[in-house]
C-alpha positions as CSV (number, residue, x, y, z in Angstrom):
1,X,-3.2,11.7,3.3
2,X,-1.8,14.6,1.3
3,X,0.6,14.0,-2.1
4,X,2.9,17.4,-2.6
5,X,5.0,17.5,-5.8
6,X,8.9,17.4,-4.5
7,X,9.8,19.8,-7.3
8,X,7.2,22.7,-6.3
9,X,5.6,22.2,-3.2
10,X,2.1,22.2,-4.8
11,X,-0.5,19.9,-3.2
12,X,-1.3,17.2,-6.0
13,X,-4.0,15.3,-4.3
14,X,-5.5,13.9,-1.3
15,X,-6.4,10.0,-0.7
16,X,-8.7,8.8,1.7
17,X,-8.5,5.8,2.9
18,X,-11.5,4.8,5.1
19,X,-14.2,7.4,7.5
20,X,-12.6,5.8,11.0
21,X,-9.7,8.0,12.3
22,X,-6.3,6.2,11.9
23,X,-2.4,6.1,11.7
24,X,-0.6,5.4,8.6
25,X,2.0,2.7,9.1
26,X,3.9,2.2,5.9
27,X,3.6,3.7,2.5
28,X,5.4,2.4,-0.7
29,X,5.2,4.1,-4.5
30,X,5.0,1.4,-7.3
31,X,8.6,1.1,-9.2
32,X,6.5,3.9,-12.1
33,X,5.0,5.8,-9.6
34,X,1.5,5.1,-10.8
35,X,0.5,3.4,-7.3
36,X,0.9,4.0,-3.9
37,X,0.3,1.3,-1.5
38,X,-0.6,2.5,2.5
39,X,-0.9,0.2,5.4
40,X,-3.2,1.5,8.6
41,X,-3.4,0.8,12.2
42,X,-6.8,-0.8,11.1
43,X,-5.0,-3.7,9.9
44,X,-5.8,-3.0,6.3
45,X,-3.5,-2.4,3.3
46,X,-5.1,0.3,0.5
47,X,-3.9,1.1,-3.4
48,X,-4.3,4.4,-4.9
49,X,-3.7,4.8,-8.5
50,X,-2.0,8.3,-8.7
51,X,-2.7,8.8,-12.3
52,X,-6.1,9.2,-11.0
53,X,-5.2,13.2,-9.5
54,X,-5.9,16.2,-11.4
55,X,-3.8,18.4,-9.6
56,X,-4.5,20.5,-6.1
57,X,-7.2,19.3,-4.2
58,X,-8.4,16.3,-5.8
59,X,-9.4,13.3,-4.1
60,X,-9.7,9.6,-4.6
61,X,-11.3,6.8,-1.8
62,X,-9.5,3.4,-2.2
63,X,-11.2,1.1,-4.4
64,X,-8.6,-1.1,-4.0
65,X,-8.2,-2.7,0.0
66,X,-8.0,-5.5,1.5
67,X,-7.8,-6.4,5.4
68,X,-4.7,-8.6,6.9
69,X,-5.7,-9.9,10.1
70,X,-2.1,-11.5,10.6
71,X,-0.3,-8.9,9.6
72,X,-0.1,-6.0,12.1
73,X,1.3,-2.7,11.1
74,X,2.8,-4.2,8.0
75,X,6.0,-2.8,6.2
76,X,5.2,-2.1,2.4
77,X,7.2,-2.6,-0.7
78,X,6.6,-3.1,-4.4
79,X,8.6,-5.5,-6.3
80,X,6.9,-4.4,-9.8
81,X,4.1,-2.1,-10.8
82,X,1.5,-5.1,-9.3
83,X,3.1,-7.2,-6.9
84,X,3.1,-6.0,-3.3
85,X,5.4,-7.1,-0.3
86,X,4.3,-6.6,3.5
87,X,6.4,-7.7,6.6
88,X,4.9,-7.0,9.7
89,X,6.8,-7.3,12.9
90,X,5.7,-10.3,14.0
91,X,7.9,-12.4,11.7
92,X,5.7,-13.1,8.8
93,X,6.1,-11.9,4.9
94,X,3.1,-11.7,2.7
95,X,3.1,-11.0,-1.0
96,X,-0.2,-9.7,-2.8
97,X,-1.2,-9.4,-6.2
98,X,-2.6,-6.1,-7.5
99,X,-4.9,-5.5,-10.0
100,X,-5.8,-1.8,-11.3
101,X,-8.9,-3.1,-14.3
102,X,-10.2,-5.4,-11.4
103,X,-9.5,-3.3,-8.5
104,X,-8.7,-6.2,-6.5
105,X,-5.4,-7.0,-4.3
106,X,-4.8,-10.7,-3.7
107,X,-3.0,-13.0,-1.1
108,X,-0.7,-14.9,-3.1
109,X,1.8,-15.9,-0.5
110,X,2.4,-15.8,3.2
111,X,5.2,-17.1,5.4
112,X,7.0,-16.8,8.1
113,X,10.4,-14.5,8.2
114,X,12.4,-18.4,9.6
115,X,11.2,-19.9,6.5
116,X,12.5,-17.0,3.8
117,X,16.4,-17.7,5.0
118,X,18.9,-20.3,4.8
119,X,22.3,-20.2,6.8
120,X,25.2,-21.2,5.1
């Protein structure tokens, strides 16, 4: 996946998430912009650190990934710079912890959609 800056047009960077061919499904920016969170149609959710580019043509792999099985095609958002949402169609919400010095991303939290609302 490409990064262009909206303000020139100039390629930033390039990510790469994995060497099998795929399509993105979702992809969220962290509330500062230093991360960006992609889910694939590998069933796998991968963190970029954006800070990481040095401007047109550079590349990072994702060091940070993990695979979610019960989550297929997920929906990504951030609700801070290391807490991740995903809500895949098939009812159920997980919420991951991310962390950059350990480049890990954690399962904190996973439920169904039924058991996030209350009718009043």
């Amino acid at each position: 996946m490409k990064l262009f800056s909206t303000k020139t047009g100039n390629l930033i960077g390039q990510f790469r998430r994995g060497t099998l061919q795929a399509e993105i499904q979702s992809i969220s920016f962290s509330p500062s912009s230093e991360l960006i969170a992609i889910s694939s149609s590998k069933g796998t959710i991968h963190v970029f650190p954006i800070k990481r580019l040095h401007g047109s043509g550079s590349e990072i792999r994702s060091e940070i990934k993990t695979t979610c099985s019960n989550l297929i095609s997920p929906i990504l958002c951030f609700s801070s710079d290391n807490v991740l949402f995903a809500a895949s169609s098939y009812g159920i919400v997980s919420t991951f912890s991310i962390n950059e010095s350990t480049k890990s991303i954690n399962l904190i939290d996973s439920e169904s959609f039924a058991d996030c609302i209350s009718l009043q």
